[in-house]
N, C-alpha and C positions, 0 to 999 in steps of 0.2 A: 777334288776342289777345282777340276780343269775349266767349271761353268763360274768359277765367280768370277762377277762382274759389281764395280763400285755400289755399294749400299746392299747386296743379297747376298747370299749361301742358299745352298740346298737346301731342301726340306723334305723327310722323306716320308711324312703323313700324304704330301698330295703329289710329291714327285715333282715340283717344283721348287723356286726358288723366293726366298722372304725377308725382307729389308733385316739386317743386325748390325745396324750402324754404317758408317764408311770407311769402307777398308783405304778408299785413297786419299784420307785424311788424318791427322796424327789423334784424332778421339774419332768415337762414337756416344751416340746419346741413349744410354739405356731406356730411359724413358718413353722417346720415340717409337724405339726399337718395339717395345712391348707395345706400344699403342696401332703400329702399323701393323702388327703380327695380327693382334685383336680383330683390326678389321677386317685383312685382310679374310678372317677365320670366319668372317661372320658373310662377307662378299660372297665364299666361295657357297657356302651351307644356304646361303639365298636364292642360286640358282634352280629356276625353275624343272621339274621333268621332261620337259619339250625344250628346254634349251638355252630359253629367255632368264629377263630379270622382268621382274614385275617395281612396283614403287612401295610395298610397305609387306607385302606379305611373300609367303612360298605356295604354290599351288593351291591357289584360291580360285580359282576359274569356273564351279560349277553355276552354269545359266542359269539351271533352275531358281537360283537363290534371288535373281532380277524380277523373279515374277510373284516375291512375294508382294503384299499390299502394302507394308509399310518400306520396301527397297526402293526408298524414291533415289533420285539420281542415278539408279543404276549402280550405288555405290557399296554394295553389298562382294562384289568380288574385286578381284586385282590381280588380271590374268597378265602374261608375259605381253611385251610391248617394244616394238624395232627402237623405239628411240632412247629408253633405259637400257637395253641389250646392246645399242652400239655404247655406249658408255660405261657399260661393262667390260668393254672388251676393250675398247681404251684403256681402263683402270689397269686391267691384269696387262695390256704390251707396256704400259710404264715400269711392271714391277717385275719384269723380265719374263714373263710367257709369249712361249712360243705359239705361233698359230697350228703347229702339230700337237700341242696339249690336248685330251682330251676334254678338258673343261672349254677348252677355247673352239675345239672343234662341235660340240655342241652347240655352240652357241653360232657358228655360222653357218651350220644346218638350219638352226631356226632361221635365221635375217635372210638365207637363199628361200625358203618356203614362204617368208611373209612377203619377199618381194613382188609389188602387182607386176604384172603384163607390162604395162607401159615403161616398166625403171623406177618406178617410184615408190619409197614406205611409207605406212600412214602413218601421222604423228599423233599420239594420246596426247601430250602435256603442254601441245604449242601447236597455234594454227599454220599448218594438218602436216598434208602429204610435204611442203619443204621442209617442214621441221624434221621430222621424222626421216627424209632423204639425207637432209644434211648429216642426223647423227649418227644413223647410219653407213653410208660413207665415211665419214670420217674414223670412226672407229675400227671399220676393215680399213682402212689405207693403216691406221697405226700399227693394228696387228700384224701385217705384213702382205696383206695380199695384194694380186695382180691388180691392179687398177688398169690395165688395158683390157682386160677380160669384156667381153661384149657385155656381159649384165651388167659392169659398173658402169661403163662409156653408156649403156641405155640411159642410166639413171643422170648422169650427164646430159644427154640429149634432151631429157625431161626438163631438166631445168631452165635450158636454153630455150625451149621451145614456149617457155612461159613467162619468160624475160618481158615486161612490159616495153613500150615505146620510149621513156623517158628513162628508162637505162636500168629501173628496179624490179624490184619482184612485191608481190603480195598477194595473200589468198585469203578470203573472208571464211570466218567459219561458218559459215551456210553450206561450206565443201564437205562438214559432217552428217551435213542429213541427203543433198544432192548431191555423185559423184561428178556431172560435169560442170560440178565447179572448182576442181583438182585442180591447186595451183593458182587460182583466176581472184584477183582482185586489184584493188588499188595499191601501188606501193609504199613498204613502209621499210625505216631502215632498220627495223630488228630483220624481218622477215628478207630484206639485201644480204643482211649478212648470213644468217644460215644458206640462203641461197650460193653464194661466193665462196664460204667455205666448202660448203658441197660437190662445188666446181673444182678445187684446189686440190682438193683429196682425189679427184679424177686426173689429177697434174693438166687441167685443162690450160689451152694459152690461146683459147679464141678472143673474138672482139667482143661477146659477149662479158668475158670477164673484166675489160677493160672498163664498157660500159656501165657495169654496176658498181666498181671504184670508186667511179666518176662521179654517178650518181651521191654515193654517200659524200663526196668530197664538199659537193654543191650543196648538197642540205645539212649541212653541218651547220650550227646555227653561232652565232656571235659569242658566246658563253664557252664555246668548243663542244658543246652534247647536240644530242640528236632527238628529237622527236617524232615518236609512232602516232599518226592522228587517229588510227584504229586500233581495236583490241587484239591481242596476238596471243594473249597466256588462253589456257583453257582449264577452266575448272574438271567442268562432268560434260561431254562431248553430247550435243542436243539439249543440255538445260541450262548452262552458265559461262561465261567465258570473263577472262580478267584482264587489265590493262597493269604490268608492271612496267612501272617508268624508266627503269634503270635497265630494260631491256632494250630499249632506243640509241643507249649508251654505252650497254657497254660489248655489247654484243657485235658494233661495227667498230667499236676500239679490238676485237679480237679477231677480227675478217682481216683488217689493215694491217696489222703486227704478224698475223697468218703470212698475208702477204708477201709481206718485207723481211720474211726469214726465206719464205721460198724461194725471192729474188736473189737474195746470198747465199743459197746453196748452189742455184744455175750458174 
C-alpha cells in the first residue's frame, strides 16, 4: 500500500490505481467509489488500438465505410483524434497514473505521431489546429511530461506565431478543407482561451501571453461574459460547424483561473 495516495488504492486488474473513497477524510462515499470505478473501467476498455480515444466508439476507423452512398457527413466511423486523447490522458494523471503506464504510454505514442511538422494537432471537435494543440498540450503537461522538450516548445512557437495583432487568436474553419489556413482567422475569445492555455502548459512567460490576457480582459462585455462573433464548435469537419455560446464564456473564465493558480505556484 506504499502507492496510496488520497482517494486510490491499487488495482490489480490494470496495475493501477482507482478512486475507494478518501483515505484523508474521516468517510468515504461508497457510492462514488463505485461510480468512478465504473467509468473509469469503461475509459480504460475505450481506448483505441493505435493508442487514441475516439468520441463514441472503439476501433471504428475503416475508410472504406465513408465511401458508402448513404455515409453522408463522413459520419460512418470515429477514428482516434489528438484532442479526445489529450483529455484522456488528463482524465487518467487526475486518477493517479503515471506517464510510465502502459496505457498512458500508448497514448503518447499516438499524440507524438499525430503531431504535424509545424507543432501543431488537428482539432476534430473545435475550430481546428488551436483546439486540438491546446488539448493536447495540456494533457501531456498533466501527465507529466517534459514541456521543454523541443516538440512541445514547437507547438508553442505555433501559437505565437499566430497570435493576431490585437492580442487574440482565431482560425476560421475553412483551415479544414485548406491547410494554409492553420491557425488564421479573426479573433474570438473561446479560440484566446484554448490558445493561452496551450501556452501555459508550455510554462510559457512571453509577451505573447500577456497579450492575449489582455485581449480577453478588454472584450469582456458589461454583463461579465464574453462573445464569440464566429463559429468555433465543429459538427462534421467540411459539412457543418456550431456556435455554442457558452463557449465564449466560459472557456476564458478557465484560461484566467488557469492563470492565476500558475502565478501562485511561481
Amino acid at each position: 500500500m506504499e502507492d496510496l495516495v488520497c482517494g486510490l488504492v491499487p488495482d490489480e486488474r490494470f496495475g493501477i490505481v482507482v478512486p475507494v473513497g478518501d483515505p484523508c477524510s474521516d468517510r468515504g462515499d461508497e457510492v462514488t467509489d463505485r461510480a468512478m470505478g465504473r467509468a473509469l473501467d469503461w475509459v480504460l476498455t475505450m481506448q483505441n488500438k493505435d493508442g487514441g480515444w475516439a468520441s463514441f466508439d472503439r476501433d471504428c476507423d475503416e475508410q472504406f465505410l465513408t465511401q458508402i452512398p448513404f455515409a453522408d457527413h463522413n459520419a460512418m466511423i470515429d477514428p482516434s483524434t489528438s484532442d479526445i486523447t489529450g483529455r484522456g490522458v488528463e482524465t487518467l494523471s487526475a486518477l493517479g497514473f503515471s506517464r510510465d503506464h502502459p496505457v498512458v504510454q500508448k497514448a503518447l505514442a499516438f499524440l507524438a505521431r499525430e503531431q504535424e511538422r509545424d507543432g501543431s494537432w488537428f482539432g476534430r471537435w473545435g475550430c481546428n489546429y488551436i483546439y486540438g494543440t491546446w488539448l493536447a498540450l495540456h494533457g501531456l503537461n498533466r501527465i507529466g511530461e517534459d514541456m521543454m522538450e523541443p516538440r512541445y516548445q514547437a507547438a508553442g512557437c505555433w501559437l505565437r506565431a499566430n497570435q493576431n495583432e490585437d492580442g487574440g487568436w482565431g482560425e476560421s474553419p475553412r483551415s479544414y478543407d485548406e491547410p494554409a489556413y492553420k491557425g488564421q482567422g479573426p479573433s474570438t475569445p473561446s479560440q484566446t482561451a484554448w490558445s493561452l492555455m496551450g501556452l501555459l502548459a508550455t510554462e510559457d512567460q512571453t509577451d505573447g501571453l500577456t497579450r492575449g490576457l489582455e485581449y480577453l480582459i478588454k472584450n469582456q462585455r458589461d454583463d461579465g461574459s464574453w462573445k464569440d462573433d464566429y463559429w468555433t464548435g465543429t459538427g462534421f469537419p467540411g459539412v457543418f460547424y456550431l456556435r455554442y455560446h457558452l463557449y465564449a464564456t466560459y472557456f476564458p473564465l478557465l484560461a484566467l483561473g488557469m492563470f492565476e493558480k500558475q502565478m501562485e505556484k511561481d
